[in-house]
N, C-alpha and C positions, 0 to 999 in steps of 0.2 A: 215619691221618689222621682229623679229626674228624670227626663227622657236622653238615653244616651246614643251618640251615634261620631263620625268624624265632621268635625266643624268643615263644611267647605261652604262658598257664595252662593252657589246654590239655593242649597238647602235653609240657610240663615234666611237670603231672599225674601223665600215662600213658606217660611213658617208661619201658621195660623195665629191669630191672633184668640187670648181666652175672652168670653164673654162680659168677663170682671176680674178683680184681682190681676194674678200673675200666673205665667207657670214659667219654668226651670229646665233648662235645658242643659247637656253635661257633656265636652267633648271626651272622646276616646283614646284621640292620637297625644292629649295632655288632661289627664283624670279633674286634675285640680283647677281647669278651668271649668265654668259655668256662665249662664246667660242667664237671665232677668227677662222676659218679652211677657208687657201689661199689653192692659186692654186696648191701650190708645198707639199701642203698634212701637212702643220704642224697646226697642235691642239693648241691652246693656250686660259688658263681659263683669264677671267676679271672681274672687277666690276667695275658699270659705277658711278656717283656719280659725283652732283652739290658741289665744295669745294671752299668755298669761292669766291664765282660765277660765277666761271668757272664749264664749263662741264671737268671733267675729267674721264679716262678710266688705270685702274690700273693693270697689267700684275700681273695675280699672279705666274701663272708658266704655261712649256709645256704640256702636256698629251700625250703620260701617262709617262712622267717621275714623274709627280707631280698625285696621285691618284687621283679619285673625291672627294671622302670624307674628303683628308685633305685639298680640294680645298673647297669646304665648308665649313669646318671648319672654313678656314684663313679670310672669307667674314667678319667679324663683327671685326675681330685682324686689317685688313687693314686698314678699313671703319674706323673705331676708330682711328689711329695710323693720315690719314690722313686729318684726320677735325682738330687736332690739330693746336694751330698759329706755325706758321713758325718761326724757329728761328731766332734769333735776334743776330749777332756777332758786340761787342760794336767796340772790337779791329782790327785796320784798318788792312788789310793782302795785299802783293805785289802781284801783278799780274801776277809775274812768279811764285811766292809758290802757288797762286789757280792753276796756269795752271796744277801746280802736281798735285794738288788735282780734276782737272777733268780730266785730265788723267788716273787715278789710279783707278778713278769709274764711267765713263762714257765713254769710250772707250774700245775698247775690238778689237787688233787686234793681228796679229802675230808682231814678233821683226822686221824686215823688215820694214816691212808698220808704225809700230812706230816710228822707227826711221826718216822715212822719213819724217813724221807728227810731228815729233822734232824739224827735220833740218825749216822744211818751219816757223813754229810758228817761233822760232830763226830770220830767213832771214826778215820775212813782220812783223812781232809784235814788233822787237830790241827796238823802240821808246815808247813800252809797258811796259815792262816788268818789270822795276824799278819803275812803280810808282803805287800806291796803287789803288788798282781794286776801292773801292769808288771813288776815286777824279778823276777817270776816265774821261772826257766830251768827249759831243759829235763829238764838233771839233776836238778833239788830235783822234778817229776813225774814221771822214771823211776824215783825213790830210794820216792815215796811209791807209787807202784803196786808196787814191788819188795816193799813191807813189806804188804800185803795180802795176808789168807792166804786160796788159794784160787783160784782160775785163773775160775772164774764168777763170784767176788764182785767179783775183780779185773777182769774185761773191765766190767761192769755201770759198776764205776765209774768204769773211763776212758772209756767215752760217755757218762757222765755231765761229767766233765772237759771233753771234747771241748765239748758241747751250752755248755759254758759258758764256754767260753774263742772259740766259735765267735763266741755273743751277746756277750760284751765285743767283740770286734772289731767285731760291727755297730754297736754303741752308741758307740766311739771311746775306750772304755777301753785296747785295745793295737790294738799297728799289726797284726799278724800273730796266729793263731792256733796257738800255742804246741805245742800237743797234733799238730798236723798231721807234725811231725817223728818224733812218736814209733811204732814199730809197733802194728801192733796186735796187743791179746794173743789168740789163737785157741784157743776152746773147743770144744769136743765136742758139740753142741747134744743134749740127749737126748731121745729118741724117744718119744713118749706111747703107752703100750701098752693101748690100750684098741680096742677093734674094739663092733661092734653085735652079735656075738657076745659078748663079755665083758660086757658091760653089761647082759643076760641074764643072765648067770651071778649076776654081781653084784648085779641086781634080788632074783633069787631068793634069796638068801644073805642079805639087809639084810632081807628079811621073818622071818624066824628069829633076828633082834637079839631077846630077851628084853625089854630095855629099851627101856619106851614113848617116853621122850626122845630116847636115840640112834636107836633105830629109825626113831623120825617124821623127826630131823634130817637123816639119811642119806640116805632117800627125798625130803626136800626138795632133796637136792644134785641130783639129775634132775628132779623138776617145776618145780623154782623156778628154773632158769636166770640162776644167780647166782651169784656165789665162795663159798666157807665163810663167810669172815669176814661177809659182810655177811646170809649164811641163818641163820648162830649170833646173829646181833644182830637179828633179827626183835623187831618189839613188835606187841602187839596191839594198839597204839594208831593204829599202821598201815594195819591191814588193815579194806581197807571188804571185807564179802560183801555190800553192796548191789548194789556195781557191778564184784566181782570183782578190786579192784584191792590194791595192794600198795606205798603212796604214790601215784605217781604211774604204774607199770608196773602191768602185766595180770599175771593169775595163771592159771594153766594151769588146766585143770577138776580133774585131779589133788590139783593144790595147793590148791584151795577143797576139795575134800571130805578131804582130809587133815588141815588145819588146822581143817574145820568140826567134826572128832571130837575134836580135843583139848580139856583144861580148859585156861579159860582167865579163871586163876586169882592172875593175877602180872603183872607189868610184859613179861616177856621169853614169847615161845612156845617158847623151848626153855632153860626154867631149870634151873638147877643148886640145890641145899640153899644156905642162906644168902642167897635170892634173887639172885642172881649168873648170869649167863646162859654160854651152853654155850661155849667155848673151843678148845679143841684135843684132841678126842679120839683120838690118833693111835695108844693101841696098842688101846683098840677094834675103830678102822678097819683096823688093819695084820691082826690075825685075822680079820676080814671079808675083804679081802683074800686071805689064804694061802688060805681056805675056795673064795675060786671061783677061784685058779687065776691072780689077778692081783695076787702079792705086791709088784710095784715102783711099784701107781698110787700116788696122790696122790689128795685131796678135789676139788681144784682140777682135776687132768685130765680129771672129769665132765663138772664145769662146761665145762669147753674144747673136750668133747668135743660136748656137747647146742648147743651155745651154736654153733660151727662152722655144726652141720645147720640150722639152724632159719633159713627165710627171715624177713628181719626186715621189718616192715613200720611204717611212723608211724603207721600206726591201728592202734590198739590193739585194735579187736575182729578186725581182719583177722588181728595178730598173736598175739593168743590163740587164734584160731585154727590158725595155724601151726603154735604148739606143739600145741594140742590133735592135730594130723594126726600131729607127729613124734614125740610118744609112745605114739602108736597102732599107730605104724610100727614102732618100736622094741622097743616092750615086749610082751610076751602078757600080754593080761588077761584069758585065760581062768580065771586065778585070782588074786581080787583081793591085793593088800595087806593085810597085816593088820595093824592098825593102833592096836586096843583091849587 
């Protein structure tokens, strides 16, 4: 049950954050508003509502980007807006013009990761994409999942399928959501093998990289709290050491005295010859790896791993701090990085 009380700044403020998950929050002064606040400190208003007989939960906005008051406000605009019937489009539409069309509103990533989510729809949909999202059947989706090679490529992209044949039915492109008949395909999900032991090991092993690029890049997979791809795409045109920042995110103390020893000489802080920035060092990283004992990780498992611990906070000096505490935790600096 929610915790109920009257929404004031307050109160929203210095609500606790839950350990994992979520909890729920319910104001008084408007019943039908609720709050969302996860582990990673973010606020978000909702209203829950039986709509056409589903239970549904409707994001109005975050807090406090979005005030309380205009978040009550919008409770009876929403509430109203979605008990309406659902549209009805007579005219058949192709399956690659919806694809625009749920891309354009229901996806929100950077260029990069769009385009990549381009290329694949393209590769495994090809048998799709000319023919009209109604006349769709179920066969012409299990024939196209059948031909995806790969049992995790293929679950990925029957929730992908799912997610979009879900949103045509909301928008009134089909009656029914196509995908709902199909099984689902079950994977193996695999286990990230990293422990706060390993990552020790690991430390210790990325300090003995020979190479001051990879070296420095690898050690940014732990202070920089971020994936490969976007630590390999660092610019120095990014980084204030004014204010410690890294566009718009905080940089661990770490990662300012890391970066404050490199030359920085080039567009990219971790270039390659040809001025060309760092990529995918994966058999580097894989003898790094065998070296401490953790031949199966991944770049990305770091990041997933640091990234888990680290309480998040929307202030940025609170949350630079956090990390500053969780790599203190983490790591022994009784012998620094070497880094020159």
């Amino acid at each position: 049950m929610a915790h109920q009380f009257f929404f004031n700044s307050y109160i929203l403020d210095n609500l606790p954050t839950p350990e994992k998950g979520f909890d729920v929050v319910q104001d008084l002064s408007e019943p039908r508003l609720h709050m969302y606040v996860t582990a990673h400190g973010v606020k978000s208003f909702f209203v829950r509502k039986r709509i056409h007989g589903k239970d549904k939960r409707i994001i109005l906005g975050t807090y406090p980007n979005m005030d309380i008051e205009k978040a009550r406000s919008a409770v009876n605009t929403v509430l109203a807006e979605a008990l309406k019937d659902m549209p009805s489009h007579r005219k058949k539409i192709s399956f690659i013009d919806f694809v625009e069309i749920y891309l354009t509103h229901k996806v929100h990533r950077e260029e990069n990761s769009l385009l990549k989510l381009k290329r694949g729809i393209n590769l495994h949909f090809k048998d799709l994409l000319k023919c009209n999202i109604q006349d769709i059947t179920e066969e012409q989706l299990n024939k196209v999942l059948d031909g995806i090679s790969g049992r995790a490529m293929a679950a990925r992209m029957q929730e992908l399928l799912y997610s979009m044949f879900k949103y045509a039915k909301e928008q009134g492109y089909v009656k029914q959501n196509t995908m709902q008949q199909i099984e689902q395909i079950k994977v193996i999900r695999r286990k990230r093998p990293l422990t706060k032991e390993g990552l020790q090991k690991l430390y210790n092993v990325i300090q003995e990289e020979p190479n001051l690029t990879l070296r420095s890049a690898f050690l940014m997979l732990i202070y920089g709290f971020a994936p490969k791809t976007k630590i390999f795409k660092m610019r120095w045109d990014d980084i204030d050491f004014n204010h410690d920042l890294w566009g718009e995110d905080p940089l661990s103390g770490k990662a300012i005295l890391l970066l404050q020893n490199l030359p920085q000489d080039g567009e990219w802080v971790f270039m390659l010859r040809g001025h060309l920035h760092l990529i995918d060092p994966r058999a580097s990283w894989h003898n790094i790896t065998i070296k401490a004992g953790i031949p199966d990780l991944t770049m990305d498992d770091v990041y997933k791993f640091v990234k888990r611990l680290l309480v998040w906070n929307s202030d940025k000096d609170i949350l630079r701090q956090n990390m500053n505490d969780l790599l203190f935790e983490l790591l022994d600096y009784t012998q620094q990085p070497n880094i020159y």
